[in-house]
C-alpha positions in Angstrom: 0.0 0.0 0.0 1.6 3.3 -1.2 0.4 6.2 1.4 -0.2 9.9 -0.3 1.9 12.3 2.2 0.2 15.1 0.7 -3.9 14.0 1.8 -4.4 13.8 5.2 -6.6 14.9 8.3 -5.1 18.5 9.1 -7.1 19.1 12.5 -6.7 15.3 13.6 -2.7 15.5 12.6 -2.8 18.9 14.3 -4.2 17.4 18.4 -2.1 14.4 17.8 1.0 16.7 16.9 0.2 18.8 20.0 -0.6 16.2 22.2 3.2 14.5 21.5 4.3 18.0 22.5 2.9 18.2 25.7 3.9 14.7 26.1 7.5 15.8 24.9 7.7 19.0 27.5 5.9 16.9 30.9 8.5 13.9 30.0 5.9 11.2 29.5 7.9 8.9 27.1 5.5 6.0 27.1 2.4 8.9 26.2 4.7 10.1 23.5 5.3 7.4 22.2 1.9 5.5 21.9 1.0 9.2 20.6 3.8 8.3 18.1 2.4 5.1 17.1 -0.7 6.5 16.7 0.0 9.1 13.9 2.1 6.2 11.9 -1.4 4.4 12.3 -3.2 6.7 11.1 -1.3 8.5 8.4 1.2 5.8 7.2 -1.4 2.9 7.4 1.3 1.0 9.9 0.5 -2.1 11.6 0.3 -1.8 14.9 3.5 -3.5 15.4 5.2 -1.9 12.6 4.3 1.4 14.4 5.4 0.8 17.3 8.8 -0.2 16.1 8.7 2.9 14.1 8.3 5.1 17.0 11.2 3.2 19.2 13.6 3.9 16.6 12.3 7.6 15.8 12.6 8.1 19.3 15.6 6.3 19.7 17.3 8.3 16.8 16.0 11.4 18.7 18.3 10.9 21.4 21.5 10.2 19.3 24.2 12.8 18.5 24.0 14.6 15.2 21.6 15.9 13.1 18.2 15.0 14.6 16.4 16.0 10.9 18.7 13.0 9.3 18.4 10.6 12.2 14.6 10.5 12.0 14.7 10.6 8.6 16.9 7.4 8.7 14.5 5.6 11.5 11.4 6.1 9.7 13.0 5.4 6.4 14.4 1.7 7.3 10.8 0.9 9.2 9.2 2.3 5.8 11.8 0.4 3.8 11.3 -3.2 5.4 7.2 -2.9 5.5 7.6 -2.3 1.5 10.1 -5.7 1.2 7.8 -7.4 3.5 4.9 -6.7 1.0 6.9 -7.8 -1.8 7.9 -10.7 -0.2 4.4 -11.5 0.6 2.7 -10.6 -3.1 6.0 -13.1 -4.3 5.2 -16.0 -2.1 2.2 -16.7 -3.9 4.2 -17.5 -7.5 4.8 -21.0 -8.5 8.8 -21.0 -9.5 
């Protein structure tokens, strides 16, 4: 499933983008990052345990030295990458050889 980054739910992203704010600020991890989960849910059509994984490593990333732009980038990238080669290995499966 390809996701469109450009349609989404503004005032939905907009709470949930808020809420891991205040999350952020009050240093409620776990609330942060089921918040997390949520939005890769949501927007990114994740499975639950793909999203979750997601959000470990974004946070994860988040806490590394460097640029925090590129780490996140590179978290959410290889979660992205591996659901797209799991769906391909899935859809191949099915092929006689």
């Amino acid at each position: 499933m390809r996701t469109d980054i450009r349609v989404f739910d503004a005032d939905h992203m907009a709470r949930l983008d808020t809420d891991m704010w205040r999350s952020y600020y009050d240093k409620k991890p776990v609330a942060l990052h089921l918040q997390l989960g949520q939005v890769l849910r949501d927007e990114f059509h994740m499975t639950l345990a793909r999203s979750y994984v997601t959000a470990f490593r974004a946070a994860h990333a988040a806490h590394a030295p460097g640029d925090l732009s590129r780490s996140l980038a590179l978290a959410a990238g290889r979660s992205i990458a591996s659901t797209r080669s799991g769906s391909a290995r899935t859809a191949t499966s099915g092929r006689s050889r």
